[in-house]
C-alpha positions as CSV (number, residue, x, y, z in Angstrom):
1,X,-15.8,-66.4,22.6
2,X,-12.5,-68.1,21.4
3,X,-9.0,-67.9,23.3
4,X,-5.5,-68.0,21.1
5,X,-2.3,-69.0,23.2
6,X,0.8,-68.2,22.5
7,X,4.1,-69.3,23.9
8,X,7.3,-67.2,23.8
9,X,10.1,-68.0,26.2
10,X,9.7,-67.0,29.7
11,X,6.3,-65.7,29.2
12,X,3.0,-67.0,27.4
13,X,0.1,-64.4,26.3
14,X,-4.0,-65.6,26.5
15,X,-6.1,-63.5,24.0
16,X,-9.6,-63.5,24.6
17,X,-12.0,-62.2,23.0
18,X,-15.5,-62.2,23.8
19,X,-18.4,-61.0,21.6
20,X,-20.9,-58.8,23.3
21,X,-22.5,-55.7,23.3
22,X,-21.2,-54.5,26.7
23,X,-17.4,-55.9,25.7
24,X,-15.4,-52.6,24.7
25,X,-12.1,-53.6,25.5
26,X,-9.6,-56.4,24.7
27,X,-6.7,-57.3,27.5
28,X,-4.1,-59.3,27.0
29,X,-2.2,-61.0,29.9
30,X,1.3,-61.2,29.9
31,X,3.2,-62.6,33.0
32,X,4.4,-59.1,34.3
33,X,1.2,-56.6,32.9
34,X,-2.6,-55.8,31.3
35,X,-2.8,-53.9,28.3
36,X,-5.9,-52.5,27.1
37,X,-6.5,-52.1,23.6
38,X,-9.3,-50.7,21.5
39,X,-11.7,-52.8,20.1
40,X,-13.3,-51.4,16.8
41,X,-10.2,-52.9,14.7
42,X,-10.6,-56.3,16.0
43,X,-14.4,-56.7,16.1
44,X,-13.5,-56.2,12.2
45,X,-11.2,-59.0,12.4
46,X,-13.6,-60.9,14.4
47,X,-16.6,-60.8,11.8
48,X,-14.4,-61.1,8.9
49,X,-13.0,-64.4,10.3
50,X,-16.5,-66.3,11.0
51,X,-16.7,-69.6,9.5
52,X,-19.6,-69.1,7.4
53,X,-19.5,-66.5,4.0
54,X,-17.0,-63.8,6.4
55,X,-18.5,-60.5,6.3
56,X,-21.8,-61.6,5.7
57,X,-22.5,-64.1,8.6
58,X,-23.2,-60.5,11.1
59,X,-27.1,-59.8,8.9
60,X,-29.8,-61.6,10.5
61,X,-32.2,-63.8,9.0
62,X,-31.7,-66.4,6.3
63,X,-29.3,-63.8,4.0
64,X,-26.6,-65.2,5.7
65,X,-26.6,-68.0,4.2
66,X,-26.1,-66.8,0.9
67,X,-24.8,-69.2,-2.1
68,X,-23.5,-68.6,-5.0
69,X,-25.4,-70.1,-8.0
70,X,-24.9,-70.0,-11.6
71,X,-26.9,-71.1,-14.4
72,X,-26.0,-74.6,-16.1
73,X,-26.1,-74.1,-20.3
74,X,-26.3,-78.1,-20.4
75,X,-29.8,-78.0,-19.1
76,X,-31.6,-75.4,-20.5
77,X,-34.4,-75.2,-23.5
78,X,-33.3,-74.2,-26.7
79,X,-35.7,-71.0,-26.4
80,X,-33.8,-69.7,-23.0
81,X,-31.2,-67.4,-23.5
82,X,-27.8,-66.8,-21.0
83,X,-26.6,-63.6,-20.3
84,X,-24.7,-61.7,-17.0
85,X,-22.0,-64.2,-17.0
86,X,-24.6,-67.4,-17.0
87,X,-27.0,-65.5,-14.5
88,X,-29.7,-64.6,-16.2
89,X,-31.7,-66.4,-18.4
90,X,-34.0,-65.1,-20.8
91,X,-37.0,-66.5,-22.6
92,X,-36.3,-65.9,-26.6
93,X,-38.1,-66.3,-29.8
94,X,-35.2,-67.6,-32.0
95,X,-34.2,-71.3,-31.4
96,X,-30.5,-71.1,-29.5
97,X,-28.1,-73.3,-31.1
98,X,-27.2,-75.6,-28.0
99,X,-25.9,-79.6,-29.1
100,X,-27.7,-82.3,-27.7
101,X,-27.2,-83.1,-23.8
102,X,-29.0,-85.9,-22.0
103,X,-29.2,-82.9,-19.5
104,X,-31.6,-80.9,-21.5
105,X,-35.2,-80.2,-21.2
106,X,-36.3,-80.7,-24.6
107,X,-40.0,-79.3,-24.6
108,X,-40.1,-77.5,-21.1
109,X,-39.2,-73.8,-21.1
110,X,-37.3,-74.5,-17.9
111,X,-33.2,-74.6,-17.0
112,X,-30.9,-75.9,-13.9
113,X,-28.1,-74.2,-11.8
114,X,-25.1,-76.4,-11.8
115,X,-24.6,-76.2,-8.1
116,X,-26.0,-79.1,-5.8
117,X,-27.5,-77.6,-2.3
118,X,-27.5,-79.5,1.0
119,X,-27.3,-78.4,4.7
120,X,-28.6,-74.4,4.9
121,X,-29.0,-72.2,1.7
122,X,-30.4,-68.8,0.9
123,X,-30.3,-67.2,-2.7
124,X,-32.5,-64.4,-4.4
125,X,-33.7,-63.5,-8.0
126,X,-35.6,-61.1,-10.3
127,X,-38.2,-61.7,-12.7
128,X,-39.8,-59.9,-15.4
129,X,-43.3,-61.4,-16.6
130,X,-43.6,-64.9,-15.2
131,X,-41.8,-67.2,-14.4
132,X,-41.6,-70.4,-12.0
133,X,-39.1,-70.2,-9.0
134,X,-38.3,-74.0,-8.1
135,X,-36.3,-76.3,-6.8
136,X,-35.9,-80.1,-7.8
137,X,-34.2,-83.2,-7.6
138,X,-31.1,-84.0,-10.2
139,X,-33.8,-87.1,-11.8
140,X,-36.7,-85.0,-12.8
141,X,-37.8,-85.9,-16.2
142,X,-36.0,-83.9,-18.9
143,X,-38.0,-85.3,-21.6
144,X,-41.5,-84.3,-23.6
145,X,-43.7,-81.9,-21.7
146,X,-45.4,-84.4,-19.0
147,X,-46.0,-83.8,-15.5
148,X,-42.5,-85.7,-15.0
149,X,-40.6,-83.1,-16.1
150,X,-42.8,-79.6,-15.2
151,X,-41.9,-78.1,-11.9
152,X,-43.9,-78.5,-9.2
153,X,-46.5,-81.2,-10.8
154,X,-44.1,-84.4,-9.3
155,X,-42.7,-85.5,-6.4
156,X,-39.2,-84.7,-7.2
157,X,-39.6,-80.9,-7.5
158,X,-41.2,-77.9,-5.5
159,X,-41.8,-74.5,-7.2
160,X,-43.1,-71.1,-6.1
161,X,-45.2,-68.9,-9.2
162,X,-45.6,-65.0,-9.2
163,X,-49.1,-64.0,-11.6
164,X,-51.5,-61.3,-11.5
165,X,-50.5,-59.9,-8.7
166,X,-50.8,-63.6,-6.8
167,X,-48.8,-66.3,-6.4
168,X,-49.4,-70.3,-5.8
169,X,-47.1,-72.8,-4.6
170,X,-47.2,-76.1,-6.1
171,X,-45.5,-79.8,-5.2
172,X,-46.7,-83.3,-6.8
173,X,-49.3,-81.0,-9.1
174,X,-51.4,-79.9,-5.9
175,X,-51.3,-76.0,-6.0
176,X,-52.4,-73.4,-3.2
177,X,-52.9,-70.1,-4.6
178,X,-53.2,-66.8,-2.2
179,X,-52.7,-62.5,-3.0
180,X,-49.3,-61.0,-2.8
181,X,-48.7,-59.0,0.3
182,X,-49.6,-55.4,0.1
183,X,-46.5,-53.9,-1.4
184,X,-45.5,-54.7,-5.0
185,X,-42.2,-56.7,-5.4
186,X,-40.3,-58.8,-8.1
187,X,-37.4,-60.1,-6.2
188,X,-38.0,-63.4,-4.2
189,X,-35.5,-64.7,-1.9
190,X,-35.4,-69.0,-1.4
191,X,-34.5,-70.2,2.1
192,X,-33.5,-74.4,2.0
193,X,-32.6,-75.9,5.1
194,X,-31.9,-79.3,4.0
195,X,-31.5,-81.3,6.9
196,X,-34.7,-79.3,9.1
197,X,-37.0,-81.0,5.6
198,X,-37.8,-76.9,5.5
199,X,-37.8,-74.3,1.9
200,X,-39.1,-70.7,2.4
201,X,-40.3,-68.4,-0.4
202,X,-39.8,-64.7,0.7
203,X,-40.8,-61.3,-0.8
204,X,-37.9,-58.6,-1.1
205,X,-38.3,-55.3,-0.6
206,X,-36.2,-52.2,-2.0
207,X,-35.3,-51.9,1.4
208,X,-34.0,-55.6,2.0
209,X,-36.9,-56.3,4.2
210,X,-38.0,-59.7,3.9
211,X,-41.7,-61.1,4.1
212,X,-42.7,-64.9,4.9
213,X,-44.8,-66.2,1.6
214,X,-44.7,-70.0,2.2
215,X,-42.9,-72.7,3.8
216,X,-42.5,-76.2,2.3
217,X,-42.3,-79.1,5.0
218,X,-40.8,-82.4,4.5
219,X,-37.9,-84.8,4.3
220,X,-35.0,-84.0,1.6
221,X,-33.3,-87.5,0.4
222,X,-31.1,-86.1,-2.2
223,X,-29.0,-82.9,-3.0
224,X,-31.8,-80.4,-5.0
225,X,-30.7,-77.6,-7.8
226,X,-32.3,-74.4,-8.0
227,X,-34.3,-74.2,-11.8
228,X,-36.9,-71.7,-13.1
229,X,-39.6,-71.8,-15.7
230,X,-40.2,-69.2,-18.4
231,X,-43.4,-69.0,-19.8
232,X,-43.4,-66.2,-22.4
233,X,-40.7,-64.4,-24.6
234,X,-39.0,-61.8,-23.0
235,X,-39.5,-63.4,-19.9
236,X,-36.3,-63.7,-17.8
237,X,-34.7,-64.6,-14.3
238,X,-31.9,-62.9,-13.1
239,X,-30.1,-64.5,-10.1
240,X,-28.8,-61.6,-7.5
241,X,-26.0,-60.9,-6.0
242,X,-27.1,-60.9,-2.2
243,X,-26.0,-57.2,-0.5
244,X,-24.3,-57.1,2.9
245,X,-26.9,-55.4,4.8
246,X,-28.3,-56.4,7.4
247,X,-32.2,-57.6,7.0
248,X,-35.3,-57.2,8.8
249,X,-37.5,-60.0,8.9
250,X,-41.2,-59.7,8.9
């Protein structure tokens, strides 16, 4: 519920509105009358108005805490390819002609977003083939092909892979590996809620529905970036853009 009021002379006016299913009317006091007024325009209002993402924040679930990400060029392997505005990366056969950057992962098929993610954050992609859908601290090792820099074989990164119709989750190079739910997918959407120490992996339907895969539990002490590993040519992640439909949680 919120209340506006304004003053006018001789006279004030209290909006309220209240959000509920029940609610179908608005009134508006004024020091002589009640007027009634539909509510479908300003339910609109309402939801467009919400502090979190607008329109968005009325779907259930994780979705509405969709973020925008984008791909950072400074971080990526000289066999990954950008496309889509720097949202989709593909895994190439010709050498790309990036310069040098402290940023970049010299030996590891692997590449960054640019945007740092704290507090609550949802965001989807596409594969084709395989590929590794992680997230990781800004320090993970950018250098040679060691543990220290491979998703999900350190401490500093956690990573979600989709193979033969299975996938295994990894963190600090311990892996559990389990079958795919029933229906085929290549979409996975990534829940982060920073401060709760939680990241969810999630299937995504063609209908939007949403299926629990895994849940990582444990304490966050920096901002983490979204990153993905490409393991063969042709390979490629796409990052989506997240629909405003509401989603059913399974």
């Amino acid at each position: 519920m919120f209340i506006n009021i304004m003053l006018y002379s001789n006279c004030f006016i209290i909006h309220q509105v209240v959000q509920s299913s029940f609610l179908n009317c608005i009134y508006i006091y004024t020091h002589t009358h009640i007027l009634a007024f539909s509510l479908c325009k300003m339910i609109v209002t309402y939801f467009y108005s919400v502090d979190h993402k607008g329109k968005i924040r009325i779907t259930t679930g994780p979705q509405k805490y969709a973020c925008d990400l984008t791909l950072d060029l400074n971080t990526a392997h000289t066999r990954l390819s950008m496309s889509e505005r720097n949202r989709k990366v593909t895994h190439v056969r010709e050498k790309q002609p990036y310069p040098d950057h402290p940023d970049r992962f010299d030996e590891c098929r692997q590449i960054l977003c640019k945007e740092s993610l704290t507090g609550r954050c949802y965001w989807e992609v596409e594969w084709r083939y395989r590929a590794d859908i992680s997230v990781t601290y800004k320090g993970i090792s950018r250098k040679g092909g060691s543990n220290d820099c491979l998703f999900g074989c350190n401490e500093k990164s956690w990573s979600l892979t989709w193979f033969n119709d299975r996938f295994s989750v990894s963190y600090n190079n311990k892996s559990t590996c389990t079958y795919a739910p029933s229906h085929r997918f290549n979409r996975i959407g990534v829940y982060l809620n920073w401060s709760a120490g939680t990241l969810s992996f999630y299937s995504v339907s063609d209908t939007h529905t949403l299926t629990h895969l895994h849940t990582f539990n444990t304490t966050f002490t920096e901002p983490l970036y979204a990153g993905f590993r490409l393991y063969y040519s042709d390979s490629s992640v796409s990052l989506c853009e997240i629909k405003q439909l509401p989603v059913r949680n399974n």
